[in-house]
N, C-alpha and C positions, 0 to 999 in steps of 0.2 A: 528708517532703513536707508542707508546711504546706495546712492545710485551705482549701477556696474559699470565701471569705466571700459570704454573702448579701445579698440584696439587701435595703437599709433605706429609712425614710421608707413613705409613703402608695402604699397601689395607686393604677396609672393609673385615672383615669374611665373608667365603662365610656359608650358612644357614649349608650345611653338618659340616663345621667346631664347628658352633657354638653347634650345635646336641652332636659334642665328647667331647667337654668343658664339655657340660652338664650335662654330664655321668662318664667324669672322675671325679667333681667334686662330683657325688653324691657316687662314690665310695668311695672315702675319707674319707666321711663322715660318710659312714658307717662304715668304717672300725674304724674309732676314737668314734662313736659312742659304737661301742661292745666292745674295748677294754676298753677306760676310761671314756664310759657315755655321756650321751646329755647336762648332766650341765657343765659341765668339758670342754667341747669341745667350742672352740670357731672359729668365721668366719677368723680369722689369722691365724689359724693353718688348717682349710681346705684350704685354699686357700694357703700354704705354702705346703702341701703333693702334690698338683695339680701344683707348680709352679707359681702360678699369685699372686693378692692382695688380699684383704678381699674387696676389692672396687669391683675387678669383681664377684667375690662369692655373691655377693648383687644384681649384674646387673641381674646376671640369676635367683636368689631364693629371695624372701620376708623374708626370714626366713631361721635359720639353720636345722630345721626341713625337710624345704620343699625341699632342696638339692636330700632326697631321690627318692622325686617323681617320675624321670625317671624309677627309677627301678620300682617302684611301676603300672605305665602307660605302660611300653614297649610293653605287649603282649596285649592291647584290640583293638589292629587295625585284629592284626591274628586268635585272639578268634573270633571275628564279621564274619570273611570271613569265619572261619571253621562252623559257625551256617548255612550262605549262604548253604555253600556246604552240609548239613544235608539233605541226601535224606529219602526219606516217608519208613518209616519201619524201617529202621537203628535205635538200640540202642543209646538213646542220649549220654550213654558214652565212643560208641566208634567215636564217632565223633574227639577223642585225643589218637593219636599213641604214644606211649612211647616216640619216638623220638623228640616230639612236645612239653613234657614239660620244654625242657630248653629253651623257647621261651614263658613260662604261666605265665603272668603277672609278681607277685615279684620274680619269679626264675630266671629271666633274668638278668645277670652283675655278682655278686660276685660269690665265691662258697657254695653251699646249706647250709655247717655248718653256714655260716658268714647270711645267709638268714635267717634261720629259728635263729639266735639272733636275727635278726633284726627285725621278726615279732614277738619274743616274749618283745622286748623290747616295742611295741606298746601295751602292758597291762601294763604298769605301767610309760608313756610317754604320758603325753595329747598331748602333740603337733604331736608325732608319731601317736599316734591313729586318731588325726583328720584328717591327712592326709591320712593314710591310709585309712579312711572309705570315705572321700571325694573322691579318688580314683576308690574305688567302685559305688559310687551316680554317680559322671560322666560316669563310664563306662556302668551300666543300658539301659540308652536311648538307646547307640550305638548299645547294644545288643538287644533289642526289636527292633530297625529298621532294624536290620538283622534277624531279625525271620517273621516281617512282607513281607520284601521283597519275604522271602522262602514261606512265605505260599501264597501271592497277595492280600493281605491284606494292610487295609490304612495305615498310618504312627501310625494313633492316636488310633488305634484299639484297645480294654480294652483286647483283648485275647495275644498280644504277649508282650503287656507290665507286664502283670499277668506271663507270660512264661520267661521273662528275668527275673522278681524279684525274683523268684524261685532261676532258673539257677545263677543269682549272688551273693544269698545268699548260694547255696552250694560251689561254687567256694572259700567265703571267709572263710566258714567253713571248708572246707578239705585244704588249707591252713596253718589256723589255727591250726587245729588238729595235721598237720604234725610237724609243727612248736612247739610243746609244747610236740609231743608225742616223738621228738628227741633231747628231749634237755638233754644235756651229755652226747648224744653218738657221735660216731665220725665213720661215715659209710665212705666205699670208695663212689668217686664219682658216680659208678655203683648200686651199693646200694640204692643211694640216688636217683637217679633215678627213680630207680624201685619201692621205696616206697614211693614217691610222686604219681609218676602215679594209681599205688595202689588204694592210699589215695583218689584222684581225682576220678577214674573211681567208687569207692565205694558208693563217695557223689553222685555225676551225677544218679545214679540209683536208691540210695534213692527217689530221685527229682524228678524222673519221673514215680517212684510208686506214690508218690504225698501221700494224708492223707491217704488215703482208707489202 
């Protein structure tokens, strides 16, 4: 009986590996994105800053736009959990310690100057803006089902889904704001910080003055 041959070639990625691909790759991108543009750039030269082919640059992203995406997704798992932890009376914008905004959505990966090109490239980048806003549309739900949770509220309840569209429309707005209101300057990292969170805590309290 002839012996059963083994398996050969490279182990599969384990998921954590595949995660830092992900992320290296949507650095890259960015980074080629600010320097010489989203037309300019092509899937061979991200996938040559990252080391691999243009063939796995395609395995992970649909598209050279959508590369960014990690950056763009990174914080709505932690945003959701900080809504959880909103106890009854707390200002909703301090619910975000200074130290927590290098962890808020697009701030997460490059550094803030390379961030805030990269969200003001998405005014005048269809393909950037739709991602971007798609970003947002997915993260909605997550945060209404963390607002529902806080309050004992059903999943489908018209009150925390009205409460998350708020809350994720100032989040993309003081983003934004930030994003455009520092373009050509060049803040220390500390700075940048500080005037993100600013930025953030500003919006958030708009939000929960609400029209009146």
């Amino acid at each position: 009986m002839a012996a059963a041959r083994g398996r050969t070639g490279r182990p599969p990625l384990t998921d954590e590996r595949k995660a830092e691909i992900r992320h290296e790759i949507a650095r890259a991108a960015v980074d080629l994105f600010v320097t010489q543009g989203v037309t300019a750039t092509t899937g061979e030269q991200i996938g040559q800053a990252v080391g691999v082919s243009a063939r796995t640059v395609w395995r992970y992203f649909p598209s050279k736009e959508a590369c960014v995406r990690p950056l763009f997704t990174a914080g709505i798992d932690m945003i959701a959990a900080r809504l959880r932890q909103w106890t009854p009376g707390q200002p909703l914008q301090d619910i975000f310690a200074p130290e927590l905004t290098a962890d808020l959505g697009v701030v997460a990966g490059p550094d803030r100057a390379t961030v805030g090109a990269l969200v003001r490239l998405t005014r005048t980048e269809p393909g950037l803006r739709a991602i971007w806003l798609q970003t947002y549309d997915e993260a909605e739900p997550a945060f209404a089902r963390a607002l529902a949770e806080r309050s004992g509220l059903p999943p489908d309840d018209l009150r925390p889904a009205i409460q998350a569209a708020m809350f994720n429309a100032a989040l993309r707005a003081a983003v934004e704001h930030y994003a455009w209101r520092t373009h050509g300057a060049e803040p220390d990292r500390a700075a940048a910080e500080a005037e993100l969170t600013a930025t953030m805590r500003s919006a958030l309290t708009v939000a929960a003055e609400g029209l009146g």
